[in-house]
C-alpha positions as CSV (number, residue, x, y, z in Angstrom):
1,X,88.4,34.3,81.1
2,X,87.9,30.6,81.2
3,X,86.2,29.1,77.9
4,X,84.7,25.4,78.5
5,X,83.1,24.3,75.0
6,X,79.9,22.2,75.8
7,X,79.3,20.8,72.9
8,X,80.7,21.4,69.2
9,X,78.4,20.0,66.6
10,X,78.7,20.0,62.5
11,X,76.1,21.2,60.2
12,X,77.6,20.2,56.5
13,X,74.2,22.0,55.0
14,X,75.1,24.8,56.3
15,X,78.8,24.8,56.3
16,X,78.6,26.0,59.5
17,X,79.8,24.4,63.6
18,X,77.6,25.0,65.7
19,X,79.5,25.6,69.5
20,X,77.9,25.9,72.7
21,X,80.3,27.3,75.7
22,X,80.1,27.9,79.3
23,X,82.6,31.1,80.2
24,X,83.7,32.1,83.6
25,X,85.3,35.6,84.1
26,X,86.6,38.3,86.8
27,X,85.2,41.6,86.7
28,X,83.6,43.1,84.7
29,X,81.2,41.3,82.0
30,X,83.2,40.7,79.0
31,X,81.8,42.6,75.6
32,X,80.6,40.7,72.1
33,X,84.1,41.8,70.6
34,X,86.3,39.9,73.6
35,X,84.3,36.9,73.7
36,X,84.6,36.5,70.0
37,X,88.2,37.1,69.6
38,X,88.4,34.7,72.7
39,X,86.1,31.8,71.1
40,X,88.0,32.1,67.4
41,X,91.7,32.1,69.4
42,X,90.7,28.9,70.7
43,X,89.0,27.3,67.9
44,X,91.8,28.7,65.6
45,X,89.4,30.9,62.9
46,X,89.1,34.4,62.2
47,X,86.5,36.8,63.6
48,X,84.8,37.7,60.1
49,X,83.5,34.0,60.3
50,X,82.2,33.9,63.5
51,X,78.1,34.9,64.9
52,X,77.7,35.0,68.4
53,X,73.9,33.4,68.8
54,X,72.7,33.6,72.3
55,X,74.9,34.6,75.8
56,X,72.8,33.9,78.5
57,X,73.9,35.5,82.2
58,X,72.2,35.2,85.6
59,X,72.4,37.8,88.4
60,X,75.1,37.5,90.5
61,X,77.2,35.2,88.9
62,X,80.5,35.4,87.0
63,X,79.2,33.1,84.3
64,X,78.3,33.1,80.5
65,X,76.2,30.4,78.6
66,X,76.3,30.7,75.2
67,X,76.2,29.9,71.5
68,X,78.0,30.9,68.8
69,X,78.0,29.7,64.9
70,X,81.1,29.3,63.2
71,X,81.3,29.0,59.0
72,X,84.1,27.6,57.2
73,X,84.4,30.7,55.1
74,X,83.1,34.7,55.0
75,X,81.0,33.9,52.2
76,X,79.2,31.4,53.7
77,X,78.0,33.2,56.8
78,X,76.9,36.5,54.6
79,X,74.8,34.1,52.7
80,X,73.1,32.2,55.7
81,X,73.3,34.8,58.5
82,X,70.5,37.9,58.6
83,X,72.3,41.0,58.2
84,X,72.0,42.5,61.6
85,X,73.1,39.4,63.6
86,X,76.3,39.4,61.4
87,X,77.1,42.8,62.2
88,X,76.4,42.6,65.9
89,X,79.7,42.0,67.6
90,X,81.6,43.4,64.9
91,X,83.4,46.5,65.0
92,X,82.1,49.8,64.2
93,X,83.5,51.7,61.0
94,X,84.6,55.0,61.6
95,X,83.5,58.0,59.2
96,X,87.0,58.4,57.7
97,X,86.5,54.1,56.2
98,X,82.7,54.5,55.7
């Protein structure tokens, strides 16, 4: 996978960055969980503070264009982020941690 950041903006209202990246990969298409662990290994942050926005894909080609949101703290993003677009990407708990 090949991760080109766009354009990395600063929201200080929000306590938030707000990325856009263009992603090239081999194979297969690339799941929520790998393109965030990709995105915080190269902006140096941990997953819990990162919300994949949009990833837009066309037919055929072996190319991602997305958006993601990332929050200078875990806090932060459970207070801005709706519930269900922080959980999406995340992992799912088992019945044994539930």
């Amino acid at each position: 996978m090949d991760f080109e950041i766009i354009s990395d903006k600063r929201n200080e209202l929000l306590s938030r960055r707000e990325v856009e990246f263009n992603l090239k990969y081999d194979g297969a298409t690339p799941s929520r969980m790998q393109i965030i662990g990709k995105l915080c290994a190269l902006l140096n942050v941990k997953e819990h503070q990162v919300t994949l926005d949009t990833l837009r894909s066309s037919f055929g080609k072996t190319e991602i264009i997305g958006s993601a949101r990332v929050y200078d703290s875990e806090e932060s993003r459970n207070k801005t982020e709706r519930p269900h677009l922080a959980a999406r990407g995340q992992p799912k708990k088992t019945e044994e941690e539930a």
